[in-house]
N, C-alpha and C positions, 0 to 999 in steps of 0.2 A: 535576442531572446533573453529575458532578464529572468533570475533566478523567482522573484517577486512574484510571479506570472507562471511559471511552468509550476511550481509546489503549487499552486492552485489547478491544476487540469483536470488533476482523480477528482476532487471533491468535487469539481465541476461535471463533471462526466455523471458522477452519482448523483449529483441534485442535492451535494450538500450545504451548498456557498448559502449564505444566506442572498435576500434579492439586492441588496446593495452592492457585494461584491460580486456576485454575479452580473450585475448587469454594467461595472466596472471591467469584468474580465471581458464581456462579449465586446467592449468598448475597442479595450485592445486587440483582441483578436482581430477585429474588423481591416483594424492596420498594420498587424503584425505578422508577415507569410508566417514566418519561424516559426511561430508560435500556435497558428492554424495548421502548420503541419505537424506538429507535435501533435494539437489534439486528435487530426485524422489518425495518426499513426497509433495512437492511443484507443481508440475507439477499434482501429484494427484490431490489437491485440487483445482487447477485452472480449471483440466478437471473436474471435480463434479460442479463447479461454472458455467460454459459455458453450461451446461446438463441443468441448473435449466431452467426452461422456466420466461418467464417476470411475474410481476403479483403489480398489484397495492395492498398498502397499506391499510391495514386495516380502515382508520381512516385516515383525515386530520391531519397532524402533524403541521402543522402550525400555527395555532391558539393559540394552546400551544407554542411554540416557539415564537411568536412575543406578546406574553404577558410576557414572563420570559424578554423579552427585553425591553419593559415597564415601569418593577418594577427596572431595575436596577439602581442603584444609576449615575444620571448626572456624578461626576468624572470617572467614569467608561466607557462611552461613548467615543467612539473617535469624534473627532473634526472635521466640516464640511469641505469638501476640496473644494476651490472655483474653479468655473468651466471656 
């Protein structure tokens, strides 16, 4: 299973490969268990993901977040973009 090949599964899975690579990857797949069992395994987890029902968060995560950006040191900041 080559790195080449699996970075292409999601965007496979989603229908984003264009038809050239797409039909490039279906090529390999054809011949590659590995790499057909990645995308089974892939498609598992996507269906378990889609199952989960919605549900808010535990906790405001924000507050935390926009304080860790705060304390960060000004060089670190990116620079205001004029509008």
């Amino acid at each position: 299973m080559g790195d080449r090949w699996t970075d292409q599964l999601s965007d496979y899975l989603d229908g984003e490969l264009d038809a050239a690579h797409g039909e490039a990857l279906e090529a390999h797949l054809r011949q590659c268990a590995e790499c057909s069992a990645a995308l089974e395994e892939l498609r598992r987890v996507v269906g378990r993901a889609q199952a989960l029902e919605p549900r808010e968060p535990d906790q405001d995560l924000w507050a935390g977040i926009a304080a860790r950006i705060r304390n960060l040191p000004q060089e670190t900041m990116p620079s205001a973009v004029p509008a």
